[in-house]
Each structure stands twice: as C-alpha cells, then as structure tokens.
C-alpha positions as CSV (number, residue, x, y, z in Angstrom):
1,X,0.0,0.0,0.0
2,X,1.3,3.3,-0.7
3,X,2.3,5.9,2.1
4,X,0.6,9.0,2.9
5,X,1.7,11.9,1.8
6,X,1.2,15.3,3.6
7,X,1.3,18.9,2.3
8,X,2.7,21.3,4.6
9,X,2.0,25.0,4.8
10,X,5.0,26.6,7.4
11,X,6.5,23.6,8.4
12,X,3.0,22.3,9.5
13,X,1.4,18.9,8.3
14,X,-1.8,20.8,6.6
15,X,-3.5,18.1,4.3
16,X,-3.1,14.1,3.8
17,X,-3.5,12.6,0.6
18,X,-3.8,9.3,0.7
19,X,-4.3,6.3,-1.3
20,X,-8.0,5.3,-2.2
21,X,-8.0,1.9,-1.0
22,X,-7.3,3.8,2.5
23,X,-9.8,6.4,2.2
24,X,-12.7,4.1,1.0
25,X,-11.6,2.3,4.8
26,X,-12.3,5.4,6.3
27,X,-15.2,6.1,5.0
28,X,-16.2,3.1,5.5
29,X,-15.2,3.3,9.5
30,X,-17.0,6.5,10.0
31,X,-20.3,5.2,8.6
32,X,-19.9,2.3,11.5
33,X,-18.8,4.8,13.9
34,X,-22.3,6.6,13.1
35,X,-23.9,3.4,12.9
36,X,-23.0,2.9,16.2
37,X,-23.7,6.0,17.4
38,X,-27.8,5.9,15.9
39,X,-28.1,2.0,17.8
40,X,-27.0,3.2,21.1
41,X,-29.7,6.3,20.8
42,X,-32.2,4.4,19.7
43,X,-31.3,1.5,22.6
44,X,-31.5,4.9,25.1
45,X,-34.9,5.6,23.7
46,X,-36.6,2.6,23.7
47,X,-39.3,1.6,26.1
48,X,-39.1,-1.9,25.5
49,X,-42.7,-2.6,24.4
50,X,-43.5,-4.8,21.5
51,X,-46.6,-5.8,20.1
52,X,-46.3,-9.3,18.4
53,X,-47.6,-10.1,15.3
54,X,-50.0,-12.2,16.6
55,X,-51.2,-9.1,18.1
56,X,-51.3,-6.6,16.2
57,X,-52.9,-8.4,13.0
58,X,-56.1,-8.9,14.9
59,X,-56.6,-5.5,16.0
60,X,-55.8,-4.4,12.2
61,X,-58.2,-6.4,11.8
62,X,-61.1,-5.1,13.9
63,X,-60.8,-7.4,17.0
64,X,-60.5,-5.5,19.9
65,X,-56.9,-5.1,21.5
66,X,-58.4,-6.9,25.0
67,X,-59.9,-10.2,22.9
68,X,-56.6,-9.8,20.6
69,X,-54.2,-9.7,23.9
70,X,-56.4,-12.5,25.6
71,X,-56.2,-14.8,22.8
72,X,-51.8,-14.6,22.4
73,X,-51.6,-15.3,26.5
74,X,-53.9,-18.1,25.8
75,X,-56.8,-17.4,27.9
76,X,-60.5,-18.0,27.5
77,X,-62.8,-15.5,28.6
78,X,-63.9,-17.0,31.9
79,X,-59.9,-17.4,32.9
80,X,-59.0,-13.7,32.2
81,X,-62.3,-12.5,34.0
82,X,-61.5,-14.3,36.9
83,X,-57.8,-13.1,36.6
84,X,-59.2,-9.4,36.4
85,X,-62.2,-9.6,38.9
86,X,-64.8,-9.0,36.6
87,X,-67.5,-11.0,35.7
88,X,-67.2,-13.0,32.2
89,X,-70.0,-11.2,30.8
90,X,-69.2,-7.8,31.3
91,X,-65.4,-8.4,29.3
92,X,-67.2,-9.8,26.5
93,X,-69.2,-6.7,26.2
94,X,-66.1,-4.9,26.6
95,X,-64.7,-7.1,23.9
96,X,-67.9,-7.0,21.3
97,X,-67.5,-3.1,21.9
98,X,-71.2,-3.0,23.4
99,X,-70.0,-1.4,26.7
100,X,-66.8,0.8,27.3
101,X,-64.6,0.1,30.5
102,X,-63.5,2.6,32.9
103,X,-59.8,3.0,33.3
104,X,-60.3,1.2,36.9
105,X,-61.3,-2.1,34.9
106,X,-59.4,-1.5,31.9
107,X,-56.2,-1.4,34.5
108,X,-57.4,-4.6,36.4
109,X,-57.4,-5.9,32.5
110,X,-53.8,-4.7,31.9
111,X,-52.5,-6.2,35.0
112,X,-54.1,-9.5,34.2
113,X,-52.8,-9.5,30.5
114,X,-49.3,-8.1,32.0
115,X,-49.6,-5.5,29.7
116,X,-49.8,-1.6,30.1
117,X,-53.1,0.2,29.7
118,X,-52.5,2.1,26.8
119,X,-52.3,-1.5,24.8
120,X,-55.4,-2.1,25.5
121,X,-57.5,0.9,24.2
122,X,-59.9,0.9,21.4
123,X,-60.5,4.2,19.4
124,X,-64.0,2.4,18.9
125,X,-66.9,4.9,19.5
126,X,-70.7,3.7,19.9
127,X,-72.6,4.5,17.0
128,X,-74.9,7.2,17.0
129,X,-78.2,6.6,17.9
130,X,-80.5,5.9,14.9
131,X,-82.1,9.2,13.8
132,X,-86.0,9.7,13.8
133,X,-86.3,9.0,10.1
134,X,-84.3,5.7,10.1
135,X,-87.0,4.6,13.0
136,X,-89.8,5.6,11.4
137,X,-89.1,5.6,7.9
138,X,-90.8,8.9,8.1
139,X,-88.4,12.3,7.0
C-alpha cells in the first residue's frame, strides 16, 4: 500500500493525501462509527414494548386489542375475567364493543394480561343513535 503523503504549509502537516483503498476504509469506519452512534440512541430511547404479530394483525383487523391480547396469553374468557375480577360477561361486552370500561377495569385488564393500559385501548366509538327517520321511515 502506498504511504501517505502530507502537504505542509509553514513547516505544519496541513492536508493528507492518501491512497483510495485507505480512504474508501475510512469512510467506511466512520459510517460504523455513526452506525454505532444511531443503535446506542435508539437502545436509550426505547421503552421496550412490543406488540407481536400475533397481536397486532387482529386488531388491524377489527378485534378489539383486549380479545386480541387474551387470545396470544392463551386465555378463554372466563380465565381472564377471573384473573381481572370482573364478571365473564361484562369483558365480552367490553370485547364485542357493546360497553366501554372505565380505566379502573381497563387497568385490572392490563394487570391480568401483563400488559400496560395504553395496549389495551380501542378508538371504537358507539354509534350514533338511529335518527327519527331511520325509526320511522318517516323524514
């Protein structure tokens, strides 16, 4: 490999030159330094939750992220009720979207699913109520 050479401006080394293969190295080093560098900020930053798969594509889905949660820890209804102290019917409501939990239950839910709150809510909103016309057919 050829040496380095350096320009000097009053007795000072002021630039390099150097061979490609050796500059191609370096640039190659500094793009692992930064690399490096972006991993260890993003390992900082990270909370360290993770939805799985198995999650996720059921809520995408439409399932609700309780029933969608419940099904990957393998429970049945009844089991994660139980787990939560509420009864079996209330969390299928809460699952079919036919009643909303307060944060109390939906926290007593979390713990049972090991899971944090935020996981678990649904940006479902009940539907309106039918108008007068669509009851009576009448406008």
């Amino acid at each position: 490999m050829s040496k380095i050479q350096f320009i000097e401006k009053d007795g000072k080394k002021e630039y390099a030159i150097v061979p490609i293969q050796i500059f191609d190295h370096l640039v190659d080093a500094i793009e692992d330094i930064e690399d490096i560098a972006l991993y260890k900020a993003a390992k900082e930053a990270d909370d360290g939750a993770r939805i799985p798969a198995e999650v996720l594509h059921p809520i995408l889905d439409g399932i609700h992220p309780i029933q969608a949660w419940r099904n990957y820890r393998g429970l049945t209804v009844q089991a994660l009720a139980e787990k939560a102290g509420i009864s079996k019917a209330f969390l299928s409501q809460i699952e079919n979207r036919k009643r909303v939990g307060t944060i109390k239950i939906l926290s007593s839910i979390a713990s049972a699913l090991e899971v944090s709150v935020d996981l678990l809510m649904d940006d479902w909103l009940p539907p309106p109520p039918p108008s007068y016309e669509d009851v009576t057919g009448n406008r």
